[in-house]
N, C-alpha and C positions, 0 to 999 in steps of 0.2 A: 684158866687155860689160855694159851697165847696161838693164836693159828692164824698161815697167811690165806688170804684169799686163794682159792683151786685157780689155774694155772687156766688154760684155754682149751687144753686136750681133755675135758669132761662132758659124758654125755648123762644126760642125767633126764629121767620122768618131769613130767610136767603137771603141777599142780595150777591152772588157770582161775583167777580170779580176782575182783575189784582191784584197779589199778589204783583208786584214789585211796581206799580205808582199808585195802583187805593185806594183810602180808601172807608170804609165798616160800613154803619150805621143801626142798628135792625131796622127794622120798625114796622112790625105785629109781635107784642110779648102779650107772655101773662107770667104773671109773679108771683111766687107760694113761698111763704113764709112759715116760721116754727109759732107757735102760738105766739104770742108775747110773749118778755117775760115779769114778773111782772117789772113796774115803780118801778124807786128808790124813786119816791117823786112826788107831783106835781110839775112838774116846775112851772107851770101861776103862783102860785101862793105862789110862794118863793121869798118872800123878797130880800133876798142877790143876785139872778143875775138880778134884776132892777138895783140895786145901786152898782153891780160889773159893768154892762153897762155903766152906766154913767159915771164911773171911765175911762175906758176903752176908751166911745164917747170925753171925756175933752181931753185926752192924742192925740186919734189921730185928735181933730180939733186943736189942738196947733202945734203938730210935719206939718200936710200939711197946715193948716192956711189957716182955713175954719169953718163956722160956722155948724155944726151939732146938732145943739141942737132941729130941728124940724126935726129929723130924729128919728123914735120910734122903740122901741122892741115888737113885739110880737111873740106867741106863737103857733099855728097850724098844721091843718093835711096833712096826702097826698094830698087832694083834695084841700087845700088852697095853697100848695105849686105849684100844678100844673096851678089852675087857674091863678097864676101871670107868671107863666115858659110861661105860653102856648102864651101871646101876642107877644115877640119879635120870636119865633120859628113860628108861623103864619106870620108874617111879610118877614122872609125869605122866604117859601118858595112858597106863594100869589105872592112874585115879579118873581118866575119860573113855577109856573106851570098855569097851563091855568085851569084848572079845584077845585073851590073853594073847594066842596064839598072831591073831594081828599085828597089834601092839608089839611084841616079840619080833614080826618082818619089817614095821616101819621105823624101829631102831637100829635096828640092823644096816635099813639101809642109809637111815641120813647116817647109820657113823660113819659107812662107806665114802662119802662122800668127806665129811669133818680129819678124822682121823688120818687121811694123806695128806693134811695140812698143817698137820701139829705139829709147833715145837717142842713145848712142855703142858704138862699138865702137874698140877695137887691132887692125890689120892687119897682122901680123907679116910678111908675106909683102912686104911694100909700108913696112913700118917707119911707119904711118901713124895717126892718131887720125881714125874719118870721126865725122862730127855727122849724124843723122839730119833737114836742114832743116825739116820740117813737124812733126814730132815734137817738136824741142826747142821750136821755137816756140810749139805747144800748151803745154808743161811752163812755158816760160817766163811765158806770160799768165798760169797758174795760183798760180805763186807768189808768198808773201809774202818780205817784205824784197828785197835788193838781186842784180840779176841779175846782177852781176858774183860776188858768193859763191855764188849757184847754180849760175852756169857752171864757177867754180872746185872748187867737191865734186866735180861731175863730170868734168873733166878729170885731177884729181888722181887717182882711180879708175883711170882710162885710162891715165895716164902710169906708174903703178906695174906698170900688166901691161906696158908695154914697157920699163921696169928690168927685171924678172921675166923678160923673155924676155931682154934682155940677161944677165944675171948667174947665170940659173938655167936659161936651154934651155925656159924655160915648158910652150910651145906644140910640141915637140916629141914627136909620139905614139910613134914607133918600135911600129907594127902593133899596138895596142892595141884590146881589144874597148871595146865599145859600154858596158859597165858600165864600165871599167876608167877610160873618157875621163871619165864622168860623176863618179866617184868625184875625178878628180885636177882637175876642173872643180872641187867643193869646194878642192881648196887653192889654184889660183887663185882664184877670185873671194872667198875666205875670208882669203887673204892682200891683196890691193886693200883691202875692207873694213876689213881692221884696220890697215892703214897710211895709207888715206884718211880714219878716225875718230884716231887718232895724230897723221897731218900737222895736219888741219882744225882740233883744238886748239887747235895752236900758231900758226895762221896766221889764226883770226880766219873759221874756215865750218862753226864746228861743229852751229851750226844749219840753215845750210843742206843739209850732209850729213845732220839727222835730217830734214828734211824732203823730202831726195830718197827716202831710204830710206818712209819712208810712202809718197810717190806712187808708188814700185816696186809695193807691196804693197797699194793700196788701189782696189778693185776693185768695183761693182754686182755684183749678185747675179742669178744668169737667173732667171726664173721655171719653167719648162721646168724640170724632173728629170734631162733628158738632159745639156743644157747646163748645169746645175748640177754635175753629177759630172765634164763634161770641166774645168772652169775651177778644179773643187776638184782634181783629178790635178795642173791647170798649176802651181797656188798650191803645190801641197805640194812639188813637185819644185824649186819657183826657190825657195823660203825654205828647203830642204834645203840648195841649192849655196851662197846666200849666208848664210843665220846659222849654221848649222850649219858650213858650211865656217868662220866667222869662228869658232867656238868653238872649233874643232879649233887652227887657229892661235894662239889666246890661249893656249892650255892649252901647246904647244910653246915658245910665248916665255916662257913661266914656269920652265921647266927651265933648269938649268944649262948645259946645254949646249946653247942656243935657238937660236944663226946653226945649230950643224951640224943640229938636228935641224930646221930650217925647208928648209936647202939640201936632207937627205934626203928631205923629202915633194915635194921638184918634181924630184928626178932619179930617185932609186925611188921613186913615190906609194903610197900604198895599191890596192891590188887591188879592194877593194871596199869599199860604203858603211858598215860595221859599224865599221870601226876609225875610220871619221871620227865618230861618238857617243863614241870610244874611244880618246881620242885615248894615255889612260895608257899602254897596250896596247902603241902604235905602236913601232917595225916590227914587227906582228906576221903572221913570215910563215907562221908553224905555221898559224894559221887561213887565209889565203891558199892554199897546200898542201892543206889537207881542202876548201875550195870546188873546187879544180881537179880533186880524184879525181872529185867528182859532177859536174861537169860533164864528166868524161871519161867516166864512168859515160853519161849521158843522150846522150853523143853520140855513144861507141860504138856505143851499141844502134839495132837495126832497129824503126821508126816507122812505123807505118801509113798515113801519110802522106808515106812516102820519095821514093816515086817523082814528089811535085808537090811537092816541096819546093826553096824560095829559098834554103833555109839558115839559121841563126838569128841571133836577138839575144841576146846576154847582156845582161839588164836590172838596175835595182838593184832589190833585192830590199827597200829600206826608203822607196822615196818617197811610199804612201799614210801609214805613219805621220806624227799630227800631232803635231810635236814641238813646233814656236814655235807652233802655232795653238791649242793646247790645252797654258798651259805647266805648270799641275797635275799633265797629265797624263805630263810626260817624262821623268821621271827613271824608274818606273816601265817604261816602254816600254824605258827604255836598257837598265836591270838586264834584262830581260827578254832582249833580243835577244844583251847581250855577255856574262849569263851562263847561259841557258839555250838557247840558238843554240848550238852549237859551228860548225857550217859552212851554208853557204844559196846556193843558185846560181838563176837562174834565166834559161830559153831562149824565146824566143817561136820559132814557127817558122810563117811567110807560104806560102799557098797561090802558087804558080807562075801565073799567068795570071789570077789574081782578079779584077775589079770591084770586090770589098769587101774590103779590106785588115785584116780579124778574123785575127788569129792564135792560135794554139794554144798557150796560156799552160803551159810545163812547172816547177813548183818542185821542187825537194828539198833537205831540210833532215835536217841530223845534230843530235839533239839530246841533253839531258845526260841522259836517260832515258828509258824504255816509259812512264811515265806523262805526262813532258809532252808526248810526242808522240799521245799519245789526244788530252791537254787540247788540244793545238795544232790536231789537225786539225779536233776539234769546231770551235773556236773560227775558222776559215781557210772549210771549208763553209759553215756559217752564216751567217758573212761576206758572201764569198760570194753564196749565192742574197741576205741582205739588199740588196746593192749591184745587183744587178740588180733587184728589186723596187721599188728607191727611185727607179727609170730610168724608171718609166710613167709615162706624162704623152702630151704632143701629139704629141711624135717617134718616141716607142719604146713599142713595144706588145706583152707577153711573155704568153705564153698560159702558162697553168696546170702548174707545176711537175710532173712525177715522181718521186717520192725513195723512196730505198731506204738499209738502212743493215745489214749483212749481216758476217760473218766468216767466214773459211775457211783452211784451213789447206794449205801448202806442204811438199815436203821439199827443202833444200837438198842440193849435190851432197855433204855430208860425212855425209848420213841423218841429218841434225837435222831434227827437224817444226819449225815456222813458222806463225804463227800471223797472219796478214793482216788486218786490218779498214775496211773498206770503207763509206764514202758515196758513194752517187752522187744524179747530179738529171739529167732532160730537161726541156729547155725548147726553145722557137719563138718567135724573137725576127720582129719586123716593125720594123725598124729606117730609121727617116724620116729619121737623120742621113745616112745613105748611101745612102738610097730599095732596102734588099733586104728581101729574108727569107730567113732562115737557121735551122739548126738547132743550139742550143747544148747542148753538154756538159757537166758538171762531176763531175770523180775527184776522192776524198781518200783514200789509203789510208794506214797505216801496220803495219808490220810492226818489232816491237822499238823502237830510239831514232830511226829514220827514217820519214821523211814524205815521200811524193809527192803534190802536187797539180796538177789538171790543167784546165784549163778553157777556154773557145772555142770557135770556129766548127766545127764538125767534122758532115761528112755522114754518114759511114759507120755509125753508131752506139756504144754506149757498150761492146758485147762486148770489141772489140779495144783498145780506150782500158785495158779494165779487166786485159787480158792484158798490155797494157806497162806499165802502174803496176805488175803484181804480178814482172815481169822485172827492172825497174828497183830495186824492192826485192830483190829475191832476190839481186841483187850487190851493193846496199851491206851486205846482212847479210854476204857472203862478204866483207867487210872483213875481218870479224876474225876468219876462219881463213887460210888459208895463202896470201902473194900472187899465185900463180899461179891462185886463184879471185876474182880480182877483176873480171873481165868475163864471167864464164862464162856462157854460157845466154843473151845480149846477144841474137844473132840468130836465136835459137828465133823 
């Protein structure tokens, strides 16, 4: 799928949480557009991009040596682009959450939000290329040089995720979470990328392909605080899946052994976002392994929030890092996350019957030591309350923080003392993206080389939050005595 970033006129819900580790996806948006403008022509029914297509479908079934010839073009609206978007994005998050009907609205509304940005998409279910008509049209007015090369970078894009699902089972989730899709959405759209910058080349669109790539990425700025930080969550997630996914993939074609280990990232993907900065690593499934004990850990346990709970999301855990947006800053970021991270999961989990779709942001992170995980949680709090401060403005209006920063000490069940340290924050948010007000939370604790953070909507207050961070730590420390204490004390 090729989409540009939404434009400035979008108002979109606000999901709040960890500025450093947590990523940040619109859910309940509503989204308000200027009047279209006049078409340049009808595309359906223009001759010359049928038979620019075909041009285009010959080139890339010969360069990947694949038959596309019963792969077709068409033409459609938001509503046809959505109806195809909307099967594999049901699929994710059906395999998290427990409540259909949920599931069912928060698709709904990120497509609202994706779907007025699309140019094209692959519809594997239909073997289909759709053209966003009003969308491309826009793109097209905008561009310089010839619209037959700009419709060609882009097709060419398209046509390589339907080799991909030919040759590779792409599009195939087999019950995958919600992290897991996003993580293997880098090696699609990372592999597209780098065989549409390859093809383009040799075929005479390589400028047209950097200039699709800029219009993807190039975006007005809100004025709004609020709307600054959803559109900065958007930006860092779509330039996670495509240049970061395109690095992952160069770095695999560089190996000796590139077909097998390209075919192993689209039949076993990576699990999660870390090993796509990592690509050396890859298959690494020792770290795969440690994310799933903490996530088994966080979802074994009893939640104070059980009883109105939809079920979770497993999210990535790296899409506020700016990696291509701040490129000084990433190699840094990388060292950091793949060698002082050893494992990182993270769960939202959605109030049952809401109006306001704020979830309860849970992390936990295994890391290579007690002192980075002091430095981490500092640095994750902080965060933190900063990202919500930076939110005041016209829409959102946060009343005056609570913070507290406190140690205490536990005994595990082997009579080892534990030593816990604890930030917390209250806040009262008046939230005009989603017209509520609400009470926000924020946990950081850490005990030894683990870290829970906690943050979101949460009514009940901060006692019972601060008693499940300190449970949740108590059995990742029970890691490393005997594994019959790996869940213990979960439902205290």
């Amino acid at each position: 799928m090729l989409r540009k970033l939404l434009p400035t006129k979008t108002i979109c819900a606000l999901i709040v949480c960890s500025a450093a580790l947590a990523g940040c996806a619109p859910t309940n948006v509503i989204v308000t557009t200027e009047p279209e403008t006049p078409a340049v022509g009808p595309i359906q029914g223009s001759p010359p991009i049928q038979s620019w297509y075909a041009e285009v479908r010959d080139v890339v079934s010969r360069e990947l040596r694949v038959d596309l010839s019963d792969v077709a073009l068409s033409v459609t609206d938001t509503n046809g682009i959505a109806t195809h978007a909307k099967t594999s994005l049901m699929g994710a998050l059906e395999h998290d959450l427990d409540n259909t009907r949920f599931a069912e609205s928060l698709v709904d509304n990120i497509l609202t939000l994706q779907t007025e940005s699309v140019l094209a998409i692959y519809a594997p279910s239909v073997k289909k290329i759709l053209l966003h008509s009003t969308n491309l049209e826009k793109y097209l007015n905008k561009r310089t040089g010839g619209a037959k090369e700009a419709l060609q970078a882009l097709l060419i894009h398209e046509l390589v995720h339907a080799a991909d699902d030919q040759n590779h089972q792409a599009f195939k989730q087999d019950s995958m979470s919600y992290q897991e899709v996003f993580a293997k959405s880098a090696v699609i759209e990372g592999h597209a990328q780098w065989q549409t910058r390859r093809i383009c080349k040799n075929f005479g669109c390589e400028n047209a392909f950097a200039q699709l790539n800029n219009y993807m990425f190039d975006s007005g700025s809100p004025e709004d605080p609020a709307l600054k930080y959803v559109q900065s969550r958007s930006f860092k997630n779509l330039e996670f899946v495509y240049k970061e996914g395109e690095r992952f993939i160069d770095k695999l074609q560089q190996r000796n052994n590139s077909a097998a280990m390209v075919s192993l990232a689209f039949n076993k993907p990576p699990r999660d976002s870390i090993q796509i900065i990592d690509p050396d690593s890859f298959p690494n499934r020792e770290r795969e392994r440690r994310n799933d004990t903490l996530s088994e850990i966080i979802e074994a346990s009893t939640k104070p929030w059980q009883k109105n709970s939809t079920g979770s999301l497993k999210r990535n855990v790296l899409a506020a890092a700016a990696f291509s947006v701040d490129p000084s800053a990433r190699q840094p970021i990388v060292n950091f996350y793949t060698s002082k991270i050893l494992a990182a999961t993270k769960h939202e989990y959605y109030e049952h019957g809401s109006d306001t779709p704020i979830p309860v942001a849970v992390i936990a992170l295994q890391t290579d030591s007690a002192t980075t995980a002091r430095k981490t949680a500092a640095l994750i709090f902080n965060s933190t309350l900063s990202t919500y401060d930076q939110l005041k403005g016209e829409l959102v209006e946060i009343r005056d923080w609570k913070r507290e920063h406190h140690s205490a000490e536990f005994e595990n069940r082997h009579a080892v003392r534990n030593t816990i340290e604890v930030y917390s924050a209250s806040g009262y948010i008046n939230n005009g993206l989603v017209n509520a007000e609400y009470p926000v939370e924020i946990i950081t604790a850490t005990s030894g080389n683990y870290l829970i953070h906690i943050d979101g909507r949460y009514v009940h207050g901060q006692k019972d939050l601060m008693q499940f961070a300190g449970r949740l730590l108590l059995a990742m420390r029970n890691l490393q005595g005997p594994p019959d204490a790996r869940l213990a004390n979960l439902s205290l």
